[in-house]
C-alpha positions as CSV (number, residue, x, y, z in Angstrom):
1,X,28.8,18.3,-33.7
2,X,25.7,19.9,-31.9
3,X,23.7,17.3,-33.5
4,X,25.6,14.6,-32.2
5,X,25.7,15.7,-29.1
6,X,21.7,16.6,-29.1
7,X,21.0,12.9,-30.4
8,X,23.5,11.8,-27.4
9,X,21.5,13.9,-25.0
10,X,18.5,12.4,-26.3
11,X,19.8,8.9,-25.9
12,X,20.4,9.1,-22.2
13,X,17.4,10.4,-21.1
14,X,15.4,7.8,-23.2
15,X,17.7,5.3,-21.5
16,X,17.1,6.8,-17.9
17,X,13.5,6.8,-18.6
18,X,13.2,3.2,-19.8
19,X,15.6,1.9,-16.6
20,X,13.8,3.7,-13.8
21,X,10.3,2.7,-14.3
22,X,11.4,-0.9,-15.5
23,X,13.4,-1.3,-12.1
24,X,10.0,0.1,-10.7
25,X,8.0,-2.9,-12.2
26,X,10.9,-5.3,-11.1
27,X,10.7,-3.6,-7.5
28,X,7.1,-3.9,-7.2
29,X,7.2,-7.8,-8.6
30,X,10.0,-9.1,-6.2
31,X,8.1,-7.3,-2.9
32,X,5.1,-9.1,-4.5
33,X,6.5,-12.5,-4.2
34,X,6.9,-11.9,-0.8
35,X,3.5,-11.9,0.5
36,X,2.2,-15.3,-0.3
37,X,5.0,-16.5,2.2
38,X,4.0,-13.8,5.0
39,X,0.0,-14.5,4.9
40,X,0.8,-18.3,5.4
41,X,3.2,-17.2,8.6
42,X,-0.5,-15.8,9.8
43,X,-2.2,-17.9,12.7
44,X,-5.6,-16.2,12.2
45,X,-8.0,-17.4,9.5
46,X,-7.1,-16.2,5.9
47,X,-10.8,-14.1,6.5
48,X,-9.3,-12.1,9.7
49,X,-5.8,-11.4,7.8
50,X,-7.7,-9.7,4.8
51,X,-9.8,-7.7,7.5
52,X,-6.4,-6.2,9.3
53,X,-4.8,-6.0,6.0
54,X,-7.3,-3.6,4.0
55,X,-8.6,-1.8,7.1
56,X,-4.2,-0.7,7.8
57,X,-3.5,0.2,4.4
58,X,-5.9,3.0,4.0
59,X,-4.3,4.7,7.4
60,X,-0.9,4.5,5.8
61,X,-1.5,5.7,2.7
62,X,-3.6,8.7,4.2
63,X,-0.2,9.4,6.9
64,X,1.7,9.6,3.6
65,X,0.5,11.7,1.9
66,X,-0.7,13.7,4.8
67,X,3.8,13.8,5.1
68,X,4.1,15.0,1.5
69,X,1.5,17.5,1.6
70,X,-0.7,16.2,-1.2
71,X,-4.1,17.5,-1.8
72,X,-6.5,14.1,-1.8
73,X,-9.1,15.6,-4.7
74,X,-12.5,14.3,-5.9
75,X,-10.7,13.8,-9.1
76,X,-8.0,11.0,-8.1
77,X,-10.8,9.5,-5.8
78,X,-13.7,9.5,-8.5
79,X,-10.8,7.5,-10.8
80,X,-10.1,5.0,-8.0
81,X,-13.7,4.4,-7.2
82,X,-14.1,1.6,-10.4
83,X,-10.8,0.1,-10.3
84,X,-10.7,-0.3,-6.6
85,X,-13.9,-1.9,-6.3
86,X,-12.4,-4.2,-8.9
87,X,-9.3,-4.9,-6.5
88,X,-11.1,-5.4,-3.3
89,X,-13.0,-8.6,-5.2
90,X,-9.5,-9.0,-6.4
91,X,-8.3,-8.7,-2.7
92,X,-10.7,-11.2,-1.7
93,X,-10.1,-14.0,-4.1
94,X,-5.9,-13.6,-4.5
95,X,-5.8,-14.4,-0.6
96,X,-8.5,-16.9,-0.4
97,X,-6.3,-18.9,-3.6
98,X,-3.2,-18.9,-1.4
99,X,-5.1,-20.6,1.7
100,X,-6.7,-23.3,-0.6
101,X,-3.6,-24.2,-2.7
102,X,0.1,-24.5,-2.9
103,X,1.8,-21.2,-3.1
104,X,2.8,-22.2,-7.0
105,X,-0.1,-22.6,-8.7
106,X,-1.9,-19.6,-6.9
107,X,0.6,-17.7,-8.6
108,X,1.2,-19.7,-11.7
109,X,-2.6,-19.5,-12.3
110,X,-2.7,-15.7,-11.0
111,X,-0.6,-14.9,-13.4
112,X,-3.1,-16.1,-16.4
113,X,-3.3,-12.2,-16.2
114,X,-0.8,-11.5,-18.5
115,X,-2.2,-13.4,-21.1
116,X,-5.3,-11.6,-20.6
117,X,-3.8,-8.3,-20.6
118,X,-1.9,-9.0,-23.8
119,X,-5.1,-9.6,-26.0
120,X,-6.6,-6.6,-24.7
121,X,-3.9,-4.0,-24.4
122,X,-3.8,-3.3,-27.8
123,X,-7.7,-2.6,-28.1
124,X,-8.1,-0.7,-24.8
125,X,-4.6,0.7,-24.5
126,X,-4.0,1.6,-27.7
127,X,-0.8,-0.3,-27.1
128,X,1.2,-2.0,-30.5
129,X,2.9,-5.1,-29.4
130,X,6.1,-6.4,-31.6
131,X,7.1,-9.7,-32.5
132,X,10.0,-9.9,-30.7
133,X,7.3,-9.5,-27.8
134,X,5.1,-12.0,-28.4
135,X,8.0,-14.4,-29.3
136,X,9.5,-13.9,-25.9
137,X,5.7,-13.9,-24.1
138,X,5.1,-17.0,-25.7
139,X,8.7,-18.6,-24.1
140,X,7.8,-17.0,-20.6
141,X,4.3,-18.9,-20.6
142,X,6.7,-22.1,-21.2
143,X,8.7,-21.5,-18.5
144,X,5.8,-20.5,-16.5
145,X,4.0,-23.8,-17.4
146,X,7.3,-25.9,-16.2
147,X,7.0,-24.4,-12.6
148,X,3.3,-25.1,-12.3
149,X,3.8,-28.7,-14.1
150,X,5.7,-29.2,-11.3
151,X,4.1,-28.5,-8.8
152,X,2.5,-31.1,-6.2
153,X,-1.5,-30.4,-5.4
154,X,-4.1,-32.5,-5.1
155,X,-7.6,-32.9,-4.3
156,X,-10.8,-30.6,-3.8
157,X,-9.1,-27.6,-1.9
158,X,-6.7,-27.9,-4.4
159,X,-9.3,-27.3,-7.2
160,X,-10.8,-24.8,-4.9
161,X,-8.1,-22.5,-4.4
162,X,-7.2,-22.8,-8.2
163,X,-10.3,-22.0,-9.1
164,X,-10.2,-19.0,-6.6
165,X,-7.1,-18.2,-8.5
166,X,-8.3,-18.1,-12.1
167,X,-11.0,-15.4,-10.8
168,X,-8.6,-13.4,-9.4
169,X,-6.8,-13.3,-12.6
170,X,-9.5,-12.2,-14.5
171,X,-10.0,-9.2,-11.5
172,X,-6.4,-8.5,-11.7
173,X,-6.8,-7.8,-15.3
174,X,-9.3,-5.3,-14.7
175,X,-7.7,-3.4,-12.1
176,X,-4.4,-3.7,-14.2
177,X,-6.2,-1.8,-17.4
178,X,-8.3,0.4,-15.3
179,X,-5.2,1.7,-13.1
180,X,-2.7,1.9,-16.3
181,X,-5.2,4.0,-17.7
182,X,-6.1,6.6,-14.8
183,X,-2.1,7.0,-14.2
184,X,-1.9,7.7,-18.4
185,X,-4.6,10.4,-17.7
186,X,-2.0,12.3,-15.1
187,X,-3.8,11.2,-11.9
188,X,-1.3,11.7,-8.6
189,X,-0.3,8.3,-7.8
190,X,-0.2,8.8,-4.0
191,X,-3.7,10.4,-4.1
192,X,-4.9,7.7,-6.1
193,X,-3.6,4.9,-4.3
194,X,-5.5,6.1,-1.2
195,X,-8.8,6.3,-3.1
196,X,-7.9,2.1,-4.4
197,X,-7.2,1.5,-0.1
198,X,-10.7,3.2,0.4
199,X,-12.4,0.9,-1.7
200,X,-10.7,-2.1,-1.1
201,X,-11.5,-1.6,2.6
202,X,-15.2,-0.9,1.9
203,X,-15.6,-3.9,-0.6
204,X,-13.0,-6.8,1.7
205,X,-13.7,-5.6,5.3
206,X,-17.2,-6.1,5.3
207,X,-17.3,-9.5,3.7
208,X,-13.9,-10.7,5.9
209,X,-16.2,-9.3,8.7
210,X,-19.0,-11.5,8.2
211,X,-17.0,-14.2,7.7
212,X,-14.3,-14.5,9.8
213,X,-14.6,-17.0,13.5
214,X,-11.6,-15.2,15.0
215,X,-11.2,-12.0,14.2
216,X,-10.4,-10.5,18.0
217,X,-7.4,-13.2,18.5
218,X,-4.6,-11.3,16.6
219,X,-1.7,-11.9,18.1
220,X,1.4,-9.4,18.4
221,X,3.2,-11.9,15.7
222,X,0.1,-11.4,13.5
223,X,0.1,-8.0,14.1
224,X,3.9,-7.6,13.2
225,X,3.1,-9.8,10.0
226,X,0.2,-7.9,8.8
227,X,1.6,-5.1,8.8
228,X,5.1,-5.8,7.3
229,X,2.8,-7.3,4.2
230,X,0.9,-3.9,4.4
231,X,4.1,-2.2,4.0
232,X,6.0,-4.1,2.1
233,X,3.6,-5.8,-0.5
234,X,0.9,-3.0,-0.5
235,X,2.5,0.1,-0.1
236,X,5.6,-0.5,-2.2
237,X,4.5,-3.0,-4.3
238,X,1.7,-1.6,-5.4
239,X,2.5,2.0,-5.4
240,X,5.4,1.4,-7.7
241,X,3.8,-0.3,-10.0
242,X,1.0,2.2,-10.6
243,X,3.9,4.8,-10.7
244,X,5.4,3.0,-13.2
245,X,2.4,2.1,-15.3
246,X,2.4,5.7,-17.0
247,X,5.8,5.2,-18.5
248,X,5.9,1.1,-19.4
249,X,3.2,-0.4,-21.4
250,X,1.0,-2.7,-19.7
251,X,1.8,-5.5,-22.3
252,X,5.5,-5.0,-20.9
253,X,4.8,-4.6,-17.1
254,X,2.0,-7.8,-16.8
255,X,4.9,-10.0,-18.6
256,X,7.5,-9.0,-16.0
257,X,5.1,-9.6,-13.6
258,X,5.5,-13.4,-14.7
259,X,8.4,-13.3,-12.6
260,X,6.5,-13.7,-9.8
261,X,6.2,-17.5,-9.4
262,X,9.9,-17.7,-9.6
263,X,10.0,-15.5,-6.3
264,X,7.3,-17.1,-4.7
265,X,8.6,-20.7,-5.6
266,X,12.2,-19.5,-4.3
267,X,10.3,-18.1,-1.1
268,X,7.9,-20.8,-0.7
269,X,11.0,-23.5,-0.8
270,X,13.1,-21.4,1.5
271,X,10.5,-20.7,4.1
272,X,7.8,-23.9,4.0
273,X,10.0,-26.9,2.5
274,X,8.1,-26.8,-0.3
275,X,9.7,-29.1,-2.8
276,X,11.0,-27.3,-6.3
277,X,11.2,-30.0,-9.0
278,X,13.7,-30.0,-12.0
279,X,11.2,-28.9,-14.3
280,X,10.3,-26.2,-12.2
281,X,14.1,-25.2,-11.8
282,X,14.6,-25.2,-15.3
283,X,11.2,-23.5,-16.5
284,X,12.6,-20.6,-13.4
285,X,15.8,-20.0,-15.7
286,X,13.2,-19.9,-19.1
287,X,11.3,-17.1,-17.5
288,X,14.1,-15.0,-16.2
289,X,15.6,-15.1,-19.8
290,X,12.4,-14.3,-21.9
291,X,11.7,-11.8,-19.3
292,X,15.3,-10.1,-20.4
293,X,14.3,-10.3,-23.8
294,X,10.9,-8.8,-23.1
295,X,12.9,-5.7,-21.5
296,X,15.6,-5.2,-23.9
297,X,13.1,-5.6,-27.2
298,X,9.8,-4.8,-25.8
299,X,9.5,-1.7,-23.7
300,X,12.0,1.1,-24.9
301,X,10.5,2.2,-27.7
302,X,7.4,2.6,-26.0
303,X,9.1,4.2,-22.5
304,X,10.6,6.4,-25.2
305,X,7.6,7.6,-27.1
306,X,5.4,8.0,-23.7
307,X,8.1,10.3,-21.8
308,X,9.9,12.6,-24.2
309,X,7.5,15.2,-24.5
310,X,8.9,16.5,-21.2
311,X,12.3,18.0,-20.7
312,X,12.9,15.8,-17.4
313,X,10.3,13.2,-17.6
314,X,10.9,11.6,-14.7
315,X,11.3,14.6,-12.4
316,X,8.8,16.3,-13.8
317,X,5.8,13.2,-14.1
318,X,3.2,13.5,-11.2
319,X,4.2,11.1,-9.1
């Protein structure tokens, strides 16, 4: 009977911890698809946005955790300092994509992330992917390749912008492994965050600096704009996700993330008119299924094995 109840005890928590940082990835995705649709409500130059963007984030951040009292060390900063050098170029080229492109294939193409993530993770990460995994990767980048198939684009700012695109996958990448890896080492995610704001701001606001022709005519819906995607897309978005990376593998979180076009599709037809094909309806519901199987099959058993060496993982991570 006490064993029963010990492997019933176990159960729950190992359920609870494979919900709550799943949710978190889910959370972080859905805010995510949001901010493609608020940087093309921006009047000012996509150069301008990125300047007001990365130079507000840093100040929130720092009133956070100024408000919860944590101690900003050399220790979370010296872990942000590679991948948030990383991000800023990321930074850089994810907007510029948006601006050149349709909404879509920005994403679509963005998204090429996963794929990288899933040949590496096992060789940087240590991470052991299943074959109900790859089975239900494999469906998601069919579903994913009916939503960009249909898709209308066209000519050289097109090309541009997916070119812009493919870069910033390969960035995103990067960042993904780097920041998966400083949250496995313990690092406080609030602390660490603020260190990734830092160098984003010293690696975009110079260049958007330089670059931008109307940088002093933000306007008070600009303003409101900005800094809706600052809280909204950066803070949550982003700060969930690196929570959550120290409990779900990457090879599980960067397929979720493959969710993403479907929101920014969904937004981008809502919001701009932007016309959503059959094929791009149907590979929507081909994601949103593989993605189910990718949480039910792929990321328990690893949640599991990452969290229960604590008595109250979740209460008791750093957050």
């Amino acid at each position: 009977m006490l064993t029963a109840r010990v492997r019933d005890a176990r159960v729950a928590v190992v359920d609870k911890a494979h919900a709550v940082p799943v949710l978190g990835v889910f959370l972080s995705v859905l805010v995510w698809g949001i901010g493609p649709v608020l940087t093309l409500g921006v009047d000012m130059s996509i150069n301008s946005t990125i300047f007001y963007r990365v130079l507000f984030w840093p100040i929130v951040l720092f009133t956070i955790v100024r408000l919860r009292r944590i101690p900003l060390t050399w220790e979370a900063f010296r872990a942000a300092i590679i991948p948030g050098f990383i991000f800023g170029w990321s930074t850089i080229s994810g907007f510029m994509s948006f601006t050149n492109t349709s909404i879509v294939n920005a994403t679509i193409i963005g998204n090429l992330s996963t794929a990288f993530t899933l040949l590496v993770a096992p060789r940087l990460l240590g991470e052991r992917l299943r074959g109900l995994q790859v089975v239900f990767a494999l469906t998601s980048f069919a579903g994913v390749a009916g939503v960009v198939l249909g898709a209308e684009s066209g000519g050289a700012s097109a090309l541009r912008g997916d070119v812009l695109a493919l870069i910033n996958s390969v960035l995103w990448t990067a960042y993904f492994i780097a920041s998966k890896k400083a949250r496995t080492g313990g690092v406080n995610t609030w602390a660490f965050m603020f260190g990734i704001a830092v160098m984003q701001c010293l690696v975009a606001a110079p260049w958007a600096l330089i670059t931008s022709t109307d940088i002093t005519r933000i306007s008070w819906h600009d303003f409101f704009l900005i800094v809706t995607m600052t809280l909204v897309s950066g803070t949550i978005g982003h700060t969930t996700m690196v929570w959550a990376q120290r409990f779900v593998p990457a090879s599980t979180s960067s397929l979720i993330c493959l969710l993403g076009p479907v929101i920014s599709t969904g937004f981008a037809w809502l919001f701009f008119s932007q016309t959503v094909a059959l094929i791009q309806a149907v590979g929507s519901i081909v994601v949103l299924v593989s993605l189910a199987g990718v949480v039910k099959y792929g990321a328990k058993e690893a949640v599991a094995r990452d969290v229960l060496s604590t008595a109250d993982p979740l209460l008791n991570s750093n957050p």
